[in-house]
FIKOLZA-1660 file (N, C-alpha, C; in steps of 0.1 Angstrom, whole numbers, plus 5000, padded with zeros to 4 digits):
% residues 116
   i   px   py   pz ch aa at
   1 4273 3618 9603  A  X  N
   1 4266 3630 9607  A  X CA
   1 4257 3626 9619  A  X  C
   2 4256 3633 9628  A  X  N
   2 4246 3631 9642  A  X CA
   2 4239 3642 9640  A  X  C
   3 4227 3639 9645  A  X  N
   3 4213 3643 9648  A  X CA
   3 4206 3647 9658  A  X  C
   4 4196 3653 9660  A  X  N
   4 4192 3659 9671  A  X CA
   4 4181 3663 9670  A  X  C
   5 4168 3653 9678  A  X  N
   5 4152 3658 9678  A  X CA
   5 4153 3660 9690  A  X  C
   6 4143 3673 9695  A  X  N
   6 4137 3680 9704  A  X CA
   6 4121 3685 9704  A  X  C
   7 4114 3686 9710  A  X  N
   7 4104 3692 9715  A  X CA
   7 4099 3704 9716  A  X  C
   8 4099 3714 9712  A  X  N
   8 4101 3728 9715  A  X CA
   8 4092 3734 9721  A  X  C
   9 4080 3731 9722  A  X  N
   9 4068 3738 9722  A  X CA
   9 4056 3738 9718  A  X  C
  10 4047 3742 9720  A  X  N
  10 4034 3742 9717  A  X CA
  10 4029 3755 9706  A  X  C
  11 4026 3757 9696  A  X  N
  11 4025 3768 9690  A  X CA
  11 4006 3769 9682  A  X  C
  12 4003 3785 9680  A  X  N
  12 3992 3782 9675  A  X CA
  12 3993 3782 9658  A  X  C
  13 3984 3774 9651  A  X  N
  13 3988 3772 9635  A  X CA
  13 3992 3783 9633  A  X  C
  14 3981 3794 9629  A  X  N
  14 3983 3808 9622  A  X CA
  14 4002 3810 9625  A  X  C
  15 4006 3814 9638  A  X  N
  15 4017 3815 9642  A  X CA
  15 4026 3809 9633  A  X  C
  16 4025 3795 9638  A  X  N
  16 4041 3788 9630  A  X CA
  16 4036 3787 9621  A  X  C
  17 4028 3786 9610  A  X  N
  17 4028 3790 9595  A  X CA
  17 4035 3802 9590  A  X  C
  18 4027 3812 9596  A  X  N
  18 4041 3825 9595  A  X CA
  18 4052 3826 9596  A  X  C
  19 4056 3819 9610  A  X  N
  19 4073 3816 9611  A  X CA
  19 4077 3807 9604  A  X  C
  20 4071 3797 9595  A  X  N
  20 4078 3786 9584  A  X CA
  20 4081 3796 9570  A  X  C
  21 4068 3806 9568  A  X  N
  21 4065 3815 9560  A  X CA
  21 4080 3821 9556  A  X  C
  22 4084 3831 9570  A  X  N
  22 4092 3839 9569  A  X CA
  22 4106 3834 9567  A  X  C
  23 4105 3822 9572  A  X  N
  23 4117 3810 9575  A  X CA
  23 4124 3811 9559  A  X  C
  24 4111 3804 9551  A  X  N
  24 4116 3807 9537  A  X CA
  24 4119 3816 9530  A  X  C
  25 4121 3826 9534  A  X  N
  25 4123 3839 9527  A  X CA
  25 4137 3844 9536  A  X  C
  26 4140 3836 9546  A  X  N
  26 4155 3843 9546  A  X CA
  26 4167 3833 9545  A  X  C
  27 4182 3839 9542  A  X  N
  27 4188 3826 9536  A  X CA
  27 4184 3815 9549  A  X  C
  28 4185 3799 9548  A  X  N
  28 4183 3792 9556  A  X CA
  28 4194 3786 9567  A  X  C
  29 4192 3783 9576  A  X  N
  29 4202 3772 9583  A  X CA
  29 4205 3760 9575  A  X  C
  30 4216 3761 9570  A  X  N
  30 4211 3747 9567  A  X CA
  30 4214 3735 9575  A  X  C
  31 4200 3725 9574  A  X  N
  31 4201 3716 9580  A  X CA
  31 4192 3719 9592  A  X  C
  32 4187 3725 9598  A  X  N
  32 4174 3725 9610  A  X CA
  32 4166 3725 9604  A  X  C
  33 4155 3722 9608  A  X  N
  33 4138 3717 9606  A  X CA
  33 4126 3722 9617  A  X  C
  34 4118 3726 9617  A  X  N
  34 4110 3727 9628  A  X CA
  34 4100 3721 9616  A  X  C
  35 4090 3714 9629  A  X  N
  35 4080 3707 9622  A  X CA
  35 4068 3710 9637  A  X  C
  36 4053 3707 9623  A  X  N
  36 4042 3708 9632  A  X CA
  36 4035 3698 9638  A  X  C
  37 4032 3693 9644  A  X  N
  37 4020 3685 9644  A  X CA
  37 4007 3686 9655  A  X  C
  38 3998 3675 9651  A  X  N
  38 3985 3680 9658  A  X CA
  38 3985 3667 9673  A  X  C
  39 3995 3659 9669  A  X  N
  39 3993 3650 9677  A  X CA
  39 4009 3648 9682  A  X  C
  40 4008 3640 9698  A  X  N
  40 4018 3635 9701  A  X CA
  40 4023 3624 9702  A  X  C
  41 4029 3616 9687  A  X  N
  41 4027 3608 9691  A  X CA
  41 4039 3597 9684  A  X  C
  42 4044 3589 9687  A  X  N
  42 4058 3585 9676  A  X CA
  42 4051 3583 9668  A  X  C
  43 4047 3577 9657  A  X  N
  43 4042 3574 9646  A  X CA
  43 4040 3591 9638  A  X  C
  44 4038 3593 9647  A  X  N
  44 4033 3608 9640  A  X CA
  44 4049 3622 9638  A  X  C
  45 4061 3619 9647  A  X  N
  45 4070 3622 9651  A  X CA
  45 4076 3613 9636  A  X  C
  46 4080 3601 9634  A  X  N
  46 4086 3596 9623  A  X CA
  46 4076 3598 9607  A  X  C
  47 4061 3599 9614  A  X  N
  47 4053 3607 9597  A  X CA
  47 4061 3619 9591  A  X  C
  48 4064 3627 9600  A  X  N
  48 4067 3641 9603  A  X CA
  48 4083 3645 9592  A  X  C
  49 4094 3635 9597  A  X  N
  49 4105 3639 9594  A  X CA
  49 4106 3630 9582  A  X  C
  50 4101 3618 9574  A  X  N
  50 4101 3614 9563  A  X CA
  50 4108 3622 9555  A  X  C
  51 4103 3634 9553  A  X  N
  51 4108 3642 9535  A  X CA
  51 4118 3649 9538  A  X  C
  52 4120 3653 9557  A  X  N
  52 4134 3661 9554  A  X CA
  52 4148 3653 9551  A  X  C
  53 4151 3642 9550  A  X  N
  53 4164 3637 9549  A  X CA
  53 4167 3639 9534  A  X  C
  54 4162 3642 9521  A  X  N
  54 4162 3642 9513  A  X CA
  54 4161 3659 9510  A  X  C
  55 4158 3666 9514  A  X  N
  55 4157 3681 9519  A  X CA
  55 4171 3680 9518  A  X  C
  56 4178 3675 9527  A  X  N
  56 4193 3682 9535  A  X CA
  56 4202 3668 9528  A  X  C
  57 4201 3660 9520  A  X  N
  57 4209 3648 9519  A  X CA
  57 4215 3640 9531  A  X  C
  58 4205 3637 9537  A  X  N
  58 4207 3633 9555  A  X CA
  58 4205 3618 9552  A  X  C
  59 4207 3609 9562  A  X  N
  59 4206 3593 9566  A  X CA
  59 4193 3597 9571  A  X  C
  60 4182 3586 9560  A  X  N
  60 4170 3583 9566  A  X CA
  60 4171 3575 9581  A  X  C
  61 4177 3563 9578  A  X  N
  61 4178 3555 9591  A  X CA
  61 4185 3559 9603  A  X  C
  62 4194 3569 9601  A  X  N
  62 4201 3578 9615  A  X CA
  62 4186 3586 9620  A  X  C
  63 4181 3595 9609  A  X  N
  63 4173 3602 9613  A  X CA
  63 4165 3595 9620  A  X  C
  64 4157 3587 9617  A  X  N
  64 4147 3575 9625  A  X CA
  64 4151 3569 9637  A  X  C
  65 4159 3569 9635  A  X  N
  65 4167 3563 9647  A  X CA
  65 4170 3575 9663  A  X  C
  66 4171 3586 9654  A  X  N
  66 4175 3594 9663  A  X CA
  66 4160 3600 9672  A  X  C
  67 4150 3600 9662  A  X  N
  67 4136 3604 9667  A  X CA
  67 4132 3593 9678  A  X  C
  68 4135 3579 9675  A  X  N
  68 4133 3567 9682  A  X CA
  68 4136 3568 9700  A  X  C
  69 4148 3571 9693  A  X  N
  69 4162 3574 9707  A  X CA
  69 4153 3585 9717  A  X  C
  70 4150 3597 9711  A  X  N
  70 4140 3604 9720  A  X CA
  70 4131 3601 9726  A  X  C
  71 4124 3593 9717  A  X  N
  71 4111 3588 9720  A  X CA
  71 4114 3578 9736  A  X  C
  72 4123 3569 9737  A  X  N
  72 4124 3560 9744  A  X CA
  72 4129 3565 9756  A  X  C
  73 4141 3578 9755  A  X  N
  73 4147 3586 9765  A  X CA
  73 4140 3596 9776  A  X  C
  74 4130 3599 9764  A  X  N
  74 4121 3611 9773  A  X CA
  74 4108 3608 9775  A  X  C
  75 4104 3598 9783  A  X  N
  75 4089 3597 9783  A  X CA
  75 4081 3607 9789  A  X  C
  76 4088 3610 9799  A  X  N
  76 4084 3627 9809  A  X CA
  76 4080 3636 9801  A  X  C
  77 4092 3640 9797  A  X  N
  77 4091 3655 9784  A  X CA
  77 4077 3650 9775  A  X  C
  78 4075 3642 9773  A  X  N
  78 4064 3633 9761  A  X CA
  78 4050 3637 9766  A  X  C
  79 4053 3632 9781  A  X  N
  79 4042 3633 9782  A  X CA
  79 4035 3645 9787  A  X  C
  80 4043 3653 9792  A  X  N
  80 4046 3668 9795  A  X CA
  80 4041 3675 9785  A  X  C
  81 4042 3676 9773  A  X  N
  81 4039 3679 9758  A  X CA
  81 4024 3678 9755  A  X  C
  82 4020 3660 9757  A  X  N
  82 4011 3658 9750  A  X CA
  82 4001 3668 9761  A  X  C
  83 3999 3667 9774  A  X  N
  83 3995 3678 9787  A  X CA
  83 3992 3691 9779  A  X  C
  84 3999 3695 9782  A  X  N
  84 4003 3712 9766  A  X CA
  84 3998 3711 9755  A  X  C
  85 3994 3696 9748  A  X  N
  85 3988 3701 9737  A  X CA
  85 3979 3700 9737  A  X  C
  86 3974 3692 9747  A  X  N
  86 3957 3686 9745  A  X CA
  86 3950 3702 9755  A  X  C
  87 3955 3709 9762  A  X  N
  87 3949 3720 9774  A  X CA
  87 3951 3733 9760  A  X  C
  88 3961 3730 9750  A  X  N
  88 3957 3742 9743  A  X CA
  88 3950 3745 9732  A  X  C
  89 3942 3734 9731  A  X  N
  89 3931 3732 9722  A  X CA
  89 3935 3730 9708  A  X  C
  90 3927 3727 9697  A  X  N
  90 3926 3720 9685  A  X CA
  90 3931 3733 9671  A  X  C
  91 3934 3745 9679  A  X  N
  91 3937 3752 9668  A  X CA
  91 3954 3755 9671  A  X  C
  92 3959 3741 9673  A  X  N
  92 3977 3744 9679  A  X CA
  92 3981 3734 9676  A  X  C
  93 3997 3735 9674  A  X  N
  93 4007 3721 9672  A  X CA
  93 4014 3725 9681  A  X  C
  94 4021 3709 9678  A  X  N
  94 4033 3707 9691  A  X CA
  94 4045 3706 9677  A  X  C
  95 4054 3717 9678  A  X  N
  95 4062 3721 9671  A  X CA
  95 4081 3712 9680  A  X  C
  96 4079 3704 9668  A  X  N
  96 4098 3700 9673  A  X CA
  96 4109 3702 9664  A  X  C
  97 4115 3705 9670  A  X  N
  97 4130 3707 9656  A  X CA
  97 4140 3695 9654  A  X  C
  98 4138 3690 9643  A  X  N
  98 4148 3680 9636  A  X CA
  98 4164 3688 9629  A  X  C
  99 4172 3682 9635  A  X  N
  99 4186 3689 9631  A  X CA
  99 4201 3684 9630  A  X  C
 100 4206 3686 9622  A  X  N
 100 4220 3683 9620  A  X CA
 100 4232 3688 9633  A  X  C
 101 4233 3684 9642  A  X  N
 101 4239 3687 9656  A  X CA
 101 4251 3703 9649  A  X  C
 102 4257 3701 9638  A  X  N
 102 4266 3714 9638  A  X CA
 102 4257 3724 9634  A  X  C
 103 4246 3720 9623  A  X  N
 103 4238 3732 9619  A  X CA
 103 4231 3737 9628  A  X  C
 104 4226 3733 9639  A  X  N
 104 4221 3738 9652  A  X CA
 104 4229 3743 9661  A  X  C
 105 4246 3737 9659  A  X  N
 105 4248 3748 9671  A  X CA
 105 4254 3762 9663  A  X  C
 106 4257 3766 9647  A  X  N
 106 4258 3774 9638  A  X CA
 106 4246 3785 9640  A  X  C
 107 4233 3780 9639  A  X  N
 107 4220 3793 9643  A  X CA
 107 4222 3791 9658  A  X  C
 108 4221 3786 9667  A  X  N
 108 4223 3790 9683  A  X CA
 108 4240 3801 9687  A  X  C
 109 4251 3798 9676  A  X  N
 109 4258 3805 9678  A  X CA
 109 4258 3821 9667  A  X  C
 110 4247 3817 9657  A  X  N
 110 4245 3833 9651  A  X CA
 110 4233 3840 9659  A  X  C
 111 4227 3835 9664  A  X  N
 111 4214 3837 9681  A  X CA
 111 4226 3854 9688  A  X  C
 112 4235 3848 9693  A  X  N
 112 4246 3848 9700  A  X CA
 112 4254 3865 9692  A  X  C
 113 4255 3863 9680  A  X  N
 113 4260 3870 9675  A  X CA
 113 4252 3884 9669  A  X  C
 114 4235 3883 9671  A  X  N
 114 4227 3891 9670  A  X CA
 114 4228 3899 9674  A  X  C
 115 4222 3915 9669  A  X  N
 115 4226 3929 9677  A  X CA
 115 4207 3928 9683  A  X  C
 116 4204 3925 9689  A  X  N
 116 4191 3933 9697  A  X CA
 116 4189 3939 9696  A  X  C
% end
């Protein structure tokens, strides 16, 4: 199985608590993850995704590995981020999504299939 961490954004708590909120209450993707945090930082990126591999019956060590691989690929985006989260003060995370490469492109292609 291949994997796939990203960066998504900057969000305020209240916010993505709601949207984890609502998350649970409709059937799920299975296999995506969005996660919060207050910092940018790997240590804090591999704190983060610990309990989902067991969530989804996923490879801890792919998953670590795959957050690694980001970490090492994107220093730009990284640091671009931490920029974003430190200017939007202490009541916000930097929200990333951890994911199973087909379950993500399954919700990007039910995105697609939405009536607006």
């Amino acid at each position: 199985m291949k994997y796939t961490f990203d960066i998504v954004g900057v969000s305020p708590l209240l916010q993505f608590f709601n949207h984890q909120q609502q998350n649970e209450q409709k059937p799920p993707h299975q296999g995506v993850e969005y996660l919060g945090m207050y910092t940018c930082t790997l240590d804090t990126f591999l704190e983060s995704v610990e309990s989902v591999p067991a969530k989804w019956g996923w490879n801890l060590d792919q998953v670590v590995d795959t957050v690694i691989q980001f970490w090492l690929n994107n220093s730009d985006s990284i640091g671009y981020w931490k920029v974003r989260l430190s200017n939007a003060g202490k009541d916000n995370l930097l929200v990333a999504r951890l994911a199973d490469i087909t379950a993500l492109q399954a919700e990007f292609e039910s995105l697609l299939d939405k009536k607006w």
